[in-house]
N, C-alpha and C positions, 0 to 999 in steps of 0.2 A: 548399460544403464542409459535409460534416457529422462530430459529434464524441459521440464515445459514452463511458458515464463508468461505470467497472465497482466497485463495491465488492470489495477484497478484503481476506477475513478473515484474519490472520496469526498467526503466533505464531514471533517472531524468531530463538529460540533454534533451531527443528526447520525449519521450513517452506522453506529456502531452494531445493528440490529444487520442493518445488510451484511457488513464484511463478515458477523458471526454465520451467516446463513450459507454464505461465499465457500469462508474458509469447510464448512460443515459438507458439503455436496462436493468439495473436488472427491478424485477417485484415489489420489496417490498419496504420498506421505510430504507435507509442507517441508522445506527445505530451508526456506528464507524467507523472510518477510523486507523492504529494501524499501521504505520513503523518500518519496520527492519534496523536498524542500521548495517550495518557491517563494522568490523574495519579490516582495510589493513596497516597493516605496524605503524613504528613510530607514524609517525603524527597522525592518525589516534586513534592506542593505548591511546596516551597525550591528547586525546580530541582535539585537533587543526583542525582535519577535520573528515568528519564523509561522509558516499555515501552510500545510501538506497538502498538496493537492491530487495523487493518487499513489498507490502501491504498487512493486512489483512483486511479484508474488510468485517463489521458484517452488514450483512443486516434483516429487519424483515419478514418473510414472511407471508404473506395475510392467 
């Protein structure tokens, strides 16, 4: 079995049309989906808000 690990860049607010398009065209079967957390500032730091800045995204290949 082999497993392929795709970075993708995001932006939560707009992108959800892309990741559908993304996730739709890989060739193997999605395994995991993994977000990155990045903290900007206070609120952020305190856990209050949190804004994802890309996925990894384990796919299984055929």
């Amino acid at each position: 079995m082999k497993y392929k690990v795709h970075r993708f860049e995001i932006n939560m607010d707009k992108d959800q049309q892309k990741l559908e398009d993304f996730l739709n065209n890989l060739k193997g079967e999605v395994v995991s989906i993994i977000p990155n957390n990045q903290n900007l500032g206070l609120p952020q730091v305190m856990g209050l808000a949190r804004r994802i800045d890309f996925l990894l995204i384990v796919e299984k290949a055929n």
